[in-house]
C-alpha positions as CSV (number, residue, x, y, z in Angstrom):
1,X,75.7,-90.5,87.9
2,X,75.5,-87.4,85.9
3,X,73.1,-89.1,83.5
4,X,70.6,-89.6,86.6
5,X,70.8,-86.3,88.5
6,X,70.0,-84.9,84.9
7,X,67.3,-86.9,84.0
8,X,65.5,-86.2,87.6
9,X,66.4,-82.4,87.1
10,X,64.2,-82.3,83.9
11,X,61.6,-83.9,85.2
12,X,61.1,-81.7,88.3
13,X,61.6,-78.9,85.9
14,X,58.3,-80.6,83.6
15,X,56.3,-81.1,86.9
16,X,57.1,-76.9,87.9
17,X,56.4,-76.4,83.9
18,X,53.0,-78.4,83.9
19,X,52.1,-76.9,87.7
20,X,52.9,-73.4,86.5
21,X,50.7,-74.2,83.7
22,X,47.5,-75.2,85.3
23,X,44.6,-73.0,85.5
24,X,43.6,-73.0,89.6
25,X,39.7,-73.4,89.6
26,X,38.3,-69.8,89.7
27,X,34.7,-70.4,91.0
28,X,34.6,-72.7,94.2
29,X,32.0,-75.4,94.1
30,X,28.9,-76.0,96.4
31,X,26.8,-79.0,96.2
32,X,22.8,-78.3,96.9
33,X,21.9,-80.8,99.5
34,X,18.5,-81.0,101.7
35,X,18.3,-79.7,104.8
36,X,16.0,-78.2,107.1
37,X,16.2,-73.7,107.5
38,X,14.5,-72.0,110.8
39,X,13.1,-69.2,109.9
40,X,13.7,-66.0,112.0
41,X,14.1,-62.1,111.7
42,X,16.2,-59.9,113.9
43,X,14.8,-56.6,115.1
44,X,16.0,-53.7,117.6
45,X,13.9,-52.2,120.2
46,X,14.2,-51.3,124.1
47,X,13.3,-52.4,127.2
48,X,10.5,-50.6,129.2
49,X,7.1,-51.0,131.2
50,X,3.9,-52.7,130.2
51,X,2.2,-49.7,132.2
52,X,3.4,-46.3,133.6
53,X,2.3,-43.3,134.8
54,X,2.8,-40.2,132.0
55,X,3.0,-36.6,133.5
56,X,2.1,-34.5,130.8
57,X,1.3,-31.0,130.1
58,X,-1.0,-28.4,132.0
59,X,-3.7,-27.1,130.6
60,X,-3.3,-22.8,130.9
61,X,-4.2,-20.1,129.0
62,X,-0.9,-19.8,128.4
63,X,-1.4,-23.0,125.9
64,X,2.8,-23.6,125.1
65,X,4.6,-24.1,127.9
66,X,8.5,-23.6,128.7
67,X,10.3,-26.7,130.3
68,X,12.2,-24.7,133.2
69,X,13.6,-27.8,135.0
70,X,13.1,-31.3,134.2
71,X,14.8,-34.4,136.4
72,X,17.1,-36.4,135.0
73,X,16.5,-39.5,132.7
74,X,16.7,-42.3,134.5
75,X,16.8,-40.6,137.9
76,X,15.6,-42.3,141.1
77,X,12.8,-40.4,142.6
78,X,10.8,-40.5,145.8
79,X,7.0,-39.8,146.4
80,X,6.1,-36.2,146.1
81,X,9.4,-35.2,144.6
82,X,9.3,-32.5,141.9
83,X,10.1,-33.9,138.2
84,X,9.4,-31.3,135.9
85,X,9.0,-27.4,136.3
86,X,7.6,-24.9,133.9
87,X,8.0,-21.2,133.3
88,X,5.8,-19.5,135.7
89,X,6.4,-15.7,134.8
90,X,3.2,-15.5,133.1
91,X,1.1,-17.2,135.2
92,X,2.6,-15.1,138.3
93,X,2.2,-11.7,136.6
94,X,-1.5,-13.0,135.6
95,X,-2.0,-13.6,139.6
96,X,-1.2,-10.0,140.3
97,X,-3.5,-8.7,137.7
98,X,-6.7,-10.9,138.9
99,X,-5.7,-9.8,142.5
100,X,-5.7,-5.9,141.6
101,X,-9.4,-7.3,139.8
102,X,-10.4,-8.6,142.8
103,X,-9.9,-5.5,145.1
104,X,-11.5,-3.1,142.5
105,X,-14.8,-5.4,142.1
106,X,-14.8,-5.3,146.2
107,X,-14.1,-1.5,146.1
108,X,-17.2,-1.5,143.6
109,X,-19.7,-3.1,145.5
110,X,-18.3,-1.0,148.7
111,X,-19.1,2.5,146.3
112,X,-22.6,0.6,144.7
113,X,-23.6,0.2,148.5
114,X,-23.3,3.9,149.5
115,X,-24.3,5.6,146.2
116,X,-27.9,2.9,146.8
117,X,-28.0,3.6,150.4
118,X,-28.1,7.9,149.5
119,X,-30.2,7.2,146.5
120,X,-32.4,4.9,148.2
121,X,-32.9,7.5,151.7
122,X,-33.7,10.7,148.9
123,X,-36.0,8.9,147.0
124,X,-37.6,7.5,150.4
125,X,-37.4,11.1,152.0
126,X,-39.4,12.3,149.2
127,X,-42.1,9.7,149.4
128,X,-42.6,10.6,152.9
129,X,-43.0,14.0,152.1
130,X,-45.4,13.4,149.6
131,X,-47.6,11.1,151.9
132,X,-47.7,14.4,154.2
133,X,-48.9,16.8,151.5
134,X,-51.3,14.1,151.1
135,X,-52.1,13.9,154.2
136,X,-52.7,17.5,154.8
137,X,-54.2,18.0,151.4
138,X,-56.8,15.3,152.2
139,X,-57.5,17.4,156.1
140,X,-58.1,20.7,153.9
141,X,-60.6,18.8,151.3
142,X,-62.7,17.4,154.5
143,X,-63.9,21.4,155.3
144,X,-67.7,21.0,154.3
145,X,-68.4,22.6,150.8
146,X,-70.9,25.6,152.3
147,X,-68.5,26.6,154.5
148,X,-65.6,27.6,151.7
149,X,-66.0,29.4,148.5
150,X,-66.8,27.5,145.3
151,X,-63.2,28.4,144.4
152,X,-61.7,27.6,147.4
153,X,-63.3,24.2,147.6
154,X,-62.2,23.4,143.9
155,X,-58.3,24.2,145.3
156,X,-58.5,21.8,147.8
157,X,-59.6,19.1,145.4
158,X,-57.2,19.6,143.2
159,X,-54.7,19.7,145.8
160,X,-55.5,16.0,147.2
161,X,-55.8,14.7,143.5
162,X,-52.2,16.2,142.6
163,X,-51.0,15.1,145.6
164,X,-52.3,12.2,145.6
165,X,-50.8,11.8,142.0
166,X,-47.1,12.7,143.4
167,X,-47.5,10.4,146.2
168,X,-47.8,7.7,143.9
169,X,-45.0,9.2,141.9
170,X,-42.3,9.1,144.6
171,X,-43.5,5.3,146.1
172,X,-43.2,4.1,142.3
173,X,-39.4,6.0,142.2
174,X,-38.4,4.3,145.7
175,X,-39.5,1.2,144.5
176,X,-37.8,1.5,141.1
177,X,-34.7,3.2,143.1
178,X,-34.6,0.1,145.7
179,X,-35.0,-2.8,142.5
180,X,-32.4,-1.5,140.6
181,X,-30.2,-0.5,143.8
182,X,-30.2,-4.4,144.2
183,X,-30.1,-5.5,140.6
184,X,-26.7,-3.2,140.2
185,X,-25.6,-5.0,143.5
186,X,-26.1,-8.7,142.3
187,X,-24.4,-7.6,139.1
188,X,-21.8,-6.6,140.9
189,X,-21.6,-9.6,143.1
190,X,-21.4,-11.4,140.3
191,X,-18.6,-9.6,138.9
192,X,-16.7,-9.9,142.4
193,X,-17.5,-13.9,142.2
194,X,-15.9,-14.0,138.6
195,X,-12.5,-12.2,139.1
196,X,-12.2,-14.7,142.3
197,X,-12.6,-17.9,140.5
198,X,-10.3,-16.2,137.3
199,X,-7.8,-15.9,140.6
200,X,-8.2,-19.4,141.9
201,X,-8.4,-21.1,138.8
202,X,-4.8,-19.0,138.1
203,X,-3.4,-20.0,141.2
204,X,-4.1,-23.3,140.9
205,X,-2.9,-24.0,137.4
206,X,0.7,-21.7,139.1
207,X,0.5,-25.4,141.4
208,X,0.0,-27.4,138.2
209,X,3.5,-25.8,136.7
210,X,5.5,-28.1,139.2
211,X,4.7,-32.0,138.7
212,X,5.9,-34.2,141.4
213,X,6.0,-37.9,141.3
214,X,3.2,-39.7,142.6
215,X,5.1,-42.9,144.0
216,X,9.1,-44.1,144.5
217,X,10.7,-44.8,141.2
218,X,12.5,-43.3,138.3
219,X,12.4,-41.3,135.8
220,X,11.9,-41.9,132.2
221,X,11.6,-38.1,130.2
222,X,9.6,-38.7,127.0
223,X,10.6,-37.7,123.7
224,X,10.4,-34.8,121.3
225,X,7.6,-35.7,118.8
226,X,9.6,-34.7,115.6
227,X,12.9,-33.7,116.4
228,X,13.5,-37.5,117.6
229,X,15.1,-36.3,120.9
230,X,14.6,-36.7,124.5
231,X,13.0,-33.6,126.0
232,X,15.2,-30.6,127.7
233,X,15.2,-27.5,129.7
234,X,14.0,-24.8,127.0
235,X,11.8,-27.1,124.9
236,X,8.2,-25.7,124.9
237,X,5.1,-28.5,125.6
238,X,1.4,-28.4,125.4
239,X,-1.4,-29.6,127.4
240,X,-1.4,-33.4,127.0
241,X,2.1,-33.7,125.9
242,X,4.1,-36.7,127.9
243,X,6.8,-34.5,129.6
244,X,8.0,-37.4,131.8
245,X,6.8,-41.2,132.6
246,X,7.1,-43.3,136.0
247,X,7.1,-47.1,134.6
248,X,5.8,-49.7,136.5
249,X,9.5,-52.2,137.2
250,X,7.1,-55.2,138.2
251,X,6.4,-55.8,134.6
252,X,8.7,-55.5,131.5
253,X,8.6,-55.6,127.7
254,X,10.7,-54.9,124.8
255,X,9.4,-52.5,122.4
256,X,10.9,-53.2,119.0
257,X,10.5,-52.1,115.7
258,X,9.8,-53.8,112.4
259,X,10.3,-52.3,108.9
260,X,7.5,-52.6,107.1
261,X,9.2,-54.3,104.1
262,X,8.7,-57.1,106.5
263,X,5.5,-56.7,106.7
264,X,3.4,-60.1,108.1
265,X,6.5,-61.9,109.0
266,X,6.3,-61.2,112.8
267,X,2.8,-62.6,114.4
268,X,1.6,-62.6,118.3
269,X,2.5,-65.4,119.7
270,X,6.0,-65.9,118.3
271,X,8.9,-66.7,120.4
272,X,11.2,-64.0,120.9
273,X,15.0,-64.2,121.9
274,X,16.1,-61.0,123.5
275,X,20.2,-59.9,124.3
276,X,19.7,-56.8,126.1
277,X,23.4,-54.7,125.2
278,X,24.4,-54.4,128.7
279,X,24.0,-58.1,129.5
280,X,25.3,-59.9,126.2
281,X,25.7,-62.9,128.2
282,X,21.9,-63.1,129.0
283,X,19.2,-64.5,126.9
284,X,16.2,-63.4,127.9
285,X,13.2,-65.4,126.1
286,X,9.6,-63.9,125.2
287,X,6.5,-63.8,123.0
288,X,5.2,-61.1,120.8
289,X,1.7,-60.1,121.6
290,X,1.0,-57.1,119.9
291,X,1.8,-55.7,116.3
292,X,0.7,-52.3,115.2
293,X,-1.8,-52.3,112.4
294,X,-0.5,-48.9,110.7
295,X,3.3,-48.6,110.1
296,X,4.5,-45.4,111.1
297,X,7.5,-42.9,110.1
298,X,10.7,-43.4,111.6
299,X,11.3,-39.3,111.9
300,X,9.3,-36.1,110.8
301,X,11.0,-35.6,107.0
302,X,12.3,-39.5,107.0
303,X,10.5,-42.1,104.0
304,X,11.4,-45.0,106.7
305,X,8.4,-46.6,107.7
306,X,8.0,-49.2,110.7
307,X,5.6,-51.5,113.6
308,X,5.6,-51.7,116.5
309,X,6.3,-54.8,118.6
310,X,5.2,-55.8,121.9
311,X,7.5,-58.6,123.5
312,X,6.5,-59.9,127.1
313,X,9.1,-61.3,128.9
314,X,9.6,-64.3,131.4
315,X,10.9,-63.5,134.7
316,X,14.9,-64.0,135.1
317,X,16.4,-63.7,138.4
318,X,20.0,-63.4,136.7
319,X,19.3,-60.1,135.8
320,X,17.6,-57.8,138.2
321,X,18.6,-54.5,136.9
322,X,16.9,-54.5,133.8
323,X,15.4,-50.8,133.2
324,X,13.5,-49.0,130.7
325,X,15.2,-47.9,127.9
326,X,18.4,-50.1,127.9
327,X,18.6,-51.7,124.1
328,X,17.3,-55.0,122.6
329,X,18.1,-57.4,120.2
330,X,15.3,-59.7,119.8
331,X,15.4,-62.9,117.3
332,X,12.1,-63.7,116.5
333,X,11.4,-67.0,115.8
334,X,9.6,-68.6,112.8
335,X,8.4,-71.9,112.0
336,X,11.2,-74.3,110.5
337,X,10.8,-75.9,107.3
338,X,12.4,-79.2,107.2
339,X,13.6,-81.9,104.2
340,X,13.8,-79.2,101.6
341,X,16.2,-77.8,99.4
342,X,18.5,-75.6,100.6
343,X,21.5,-73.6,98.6
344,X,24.1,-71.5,100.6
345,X,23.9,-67.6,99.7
346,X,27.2,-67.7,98.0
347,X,25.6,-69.6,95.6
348,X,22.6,-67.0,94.5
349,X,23.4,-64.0,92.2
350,X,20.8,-61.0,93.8
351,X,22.4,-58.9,91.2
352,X,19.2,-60.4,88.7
353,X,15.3,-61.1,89.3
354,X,14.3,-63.4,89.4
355,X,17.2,-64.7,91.6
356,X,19.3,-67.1,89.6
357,X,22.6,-69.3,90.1
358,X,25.7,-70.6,87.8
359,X,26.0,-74.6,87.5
360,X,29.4,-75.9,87.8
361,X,29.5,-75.6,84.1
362,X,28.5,-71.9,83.4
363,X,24.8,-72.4,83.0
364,X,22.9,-69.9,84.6
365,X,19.6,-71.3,86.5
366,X,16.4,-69.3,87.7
367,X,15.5,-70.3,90.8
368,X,12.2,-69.7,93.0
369,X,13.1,-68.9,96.7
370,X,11.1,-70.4,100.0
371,X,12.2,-69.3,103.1
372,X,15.6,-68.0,104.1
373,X,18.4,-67.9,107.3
374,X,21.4,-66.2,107.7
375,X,23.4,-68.7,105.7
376,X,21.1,-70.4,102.8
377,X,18.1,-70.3,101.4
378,X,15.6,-73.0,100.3
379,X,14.6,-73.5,96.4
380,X,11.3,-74.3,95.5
381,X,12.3,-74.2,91.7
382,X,15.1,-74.6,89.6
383,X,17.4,-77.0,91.2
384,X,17.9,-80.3,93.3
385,X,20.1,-81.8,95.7
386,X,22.9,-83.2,94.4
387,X,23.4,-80.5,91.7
388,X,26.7,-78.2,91.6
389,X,26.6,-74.8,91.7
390,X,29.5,-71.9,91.4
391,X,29.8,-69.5,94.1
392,X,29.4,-66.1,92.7
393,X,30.8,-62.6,93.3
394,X,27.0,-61.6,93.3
395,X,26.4,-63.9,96.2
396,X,23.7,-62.6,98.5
C-alpha cells in the first residue's frame, strides 16, 4: 500500500511538473470567415427647426450695439413680448440733440420771415417813392419848352430820365429782395424738413432697440460667431447679426456635423437613426437631405474642419417634447456588403501602412481594407476565409 500511494504521488507530481512547464498560448487565435458588414458612421448634432424666424440686429448709426436684456434660451414667449433689448443711451441723447435742431431750424424760418417781411416793405417803400419822383418829374417835363428857360427845360429832362433810371433801380431791388427773401425761405424749409426726418428716423430706430416676438413660442438665442458661445447681456451685435430665433415646432431636423476626413461617406438620401440624449429609449428614424459643399472650422483659432448635415425626421407621437437644441446621435446608414471577407479588428495591426496582420505562425500579411463596422473589417487582399490569424496588441 505504500508502494501505490507512492507511485500515484509521483505521477501527480510529473503531471504539476509537465503543467508548470507548458507555455500557455500568448496570442489568441481568430479564424477569417465570410460574412456580410453594414456600413455606417455615427455623427453628433442637435435638434432644431427646418424654418424659423431670426431677429437680428438694427441698423443705427450707432453700428455696434450693446445687448442690455436678452430672454432666456429656451423661454416660452407670447406674441408681442419683448426678447431682446439694446443700449439706448446713445440713441436717447441723439433724440434730444435733433429735437433742440428742430426748434432752432423753426426759430430760423420764424427770424428769415421777419428780417424778409422788413427787407421786403424798405425795398418796396423805396420803389414807391421812386415811381412818385417819376411821376412828378414827368408833370414838370410836360411845361411847354417856350415857356421855361433853355436851362430850366434841360433840368426837367434830366430829372425824368434819372428818375426814371432810379425807378427802375428800386423795382429791380424789390424784385431781387422778394426772390431771394423766398429762396432763403425754401432753404430753410428744407433745413427744417431735414432735422425732422434725422428725428424720426432716430426715434424710430429708439423702437427698433426693443425686439418683440412676432407669434407664441420660444426662444432659441443664437450664438457668438467666434467665441463659440451663446449670446449674453454685455455682448455687442451688428446690424444683421441673429440675436435670437423663433423655430417653427411643426417641423424638425437634426443638424449634425461630419468631419471632413469623412468626406463623401454621408450622401442625401441615407437613412438616419437618431437617439436624442434626453430620450435614450427612443429611436427616431430619418433621411439626410442636405450636405454642405464647403467644410467649415469648428471654432475661430481651431484646425478642425466639418459639414453640415441635414436630417428630416418622421413624425413620432412617443415623443412630443422634442425641442431645438436638445443633442443627437444619429447612425447613418450605408449600404451593406455581403459574402465577403471579413477579419475582426483585433486581428489588424494599425500601428503599420499599409494595414497588415500576423498568421497563426508569426507571418506578417498585408492586407487591402473594403469597408468597415464597429467590430471587423472586410479584406479585399491578402487573406481568405479559413486562414488563422493572431490577435495583436496593435489591434485597431
Amino acid at each position: 500500500m505504500p508502494e501505490r500511494r507512492a507511485i500515484v504521488l509521483a505521477s501527480m507530481l510529473a503531471a504539476c511538473t509537465a503543467a508548470d512547464g507548458a507555455e500557455p498560448d500568448a496570442h489568441p487565435i481568430v479564424v477569417v470567415e465570410r460574412g456580410s458588414i453594414a456600413t455606417g458612421l455615427w455623427i453628433t448634432g442637435e435638434i432644431d427647426a427646418a424654418s424659423s424666424e431670426s431677429l437680428s440686429g438694427p441698423t443705427t448709426e450707432d453700428w455696434q450695439l450693446s445687448i442690455r436684456w436678452l430672454a432666456e434660451d429656451g423661454a416660452v414667449v407670447h406674441e408681442g413680448d419683448r426678447v431682446v433689448g439694446f443700449d439706448n443711451v446713445a440713441v436717447a441723447n441723439r433724440i434730444r440733440e435733433l429735437e433742440l435742431a428742430v426748434v432752432e431750424a423753426g426759430s430760423a424760418i420764424l427770424e428769415h420771415d421777419a428780417k424778409s417781411d422788413v427787407e421786403r416793405f424798405d425795398k418796396a417803400f423805396a420803389a414807391a417813392k421812386s415811381d412818385t419822383e417819376f411821376e412828378k418829374a414827368e408833370v414838370d417835363g410836360t411845361t411847354p419848352a417856350e415857356l421855361l428857360s433853355r436851362r430850366e427845360f434841360e433840368k426837367y429832362a434830366l430829372a425824368v430820365a434819372r428818375t426814371r433810371a432810379a425807378t427802375v433801380d428800386a423795382a429791380n431791388e424789390l424784385r431781387v429782395t422778394s426772390k431771394a427773401g423766398a429762396l432763403e425761405a425754401e432753404v430753410k424749409l428744407l433745413a427744417l424738413s431735414k432735422a425732422e426726418r434725422k428725428l424720426e428716423a432716430a426715434r424710430a430706430q429708439l423702437e427698433s432697440l426693443e425686439l418683440h416676438a412676432s407669434r407664441d413660442g420660444i426662444v432659441l438665442v443664437g450664438r457668438h460667431p467666434w467665441e463659440g458661445r451663446k449670446l449674453q447681456v454685455g455682448d455687442n451685435v451688428w446690424p444683421g447679426m441673429e440675436v435670437v430665433r423663433l423655430p417653427d415646432l411643426s417641423q424638425l431636423v437634426v443638424k449634425a456635423r461630419l468631419d471632413d476626413v469623412d468626406d463623401g461617406r454621408v450622401m442625401p438620401g441615407m437613412t438616419a437613426r437618431c437617439t436624442v440624449d434626453a430620450y435614450p429609449s427612443t429611436l427616431l428614424v430619418g433621411h439626410v437631405v442636405s450636405v454642405s459643399e464647403v467644410a467649415q472650422t469648428v471654432a475661430r483659432d481651431s484646425t478642425r474642419r466639418h459639414f453640415d448635415v441635414v436630417i428630416t425626421l418622421e413624425p413620432v407621437a412617443a415623443v412630443s417634447e422634442l425641442r431645438p437644441g436638445l443633442s443627437v446621435r444619429a447612425e447613418i446608414i450605408g449600404p451593406t456588403h455581403d459574402d465577403v471577407v471579413v477579419v475582426p479588428r483585433g486581428a489588424l495591426d494599425a500601428a503599420t501602412w499599409p494595414v497588415t496582420a500576423q498568421r497563426d505562425d508569426g507571418s506578417v500579411v498585408e492586407l487591402q481594407l473594403g469597408a468597415c463596422d464597429a467590430q471587423r473589417c472586410e479584406v479585399l487582399e491578402g487573406v481568405r476565409a479559413g486562414d488563422r490569424l493572431r490577435v495583436t496588441e496593435g489591434g485597431r
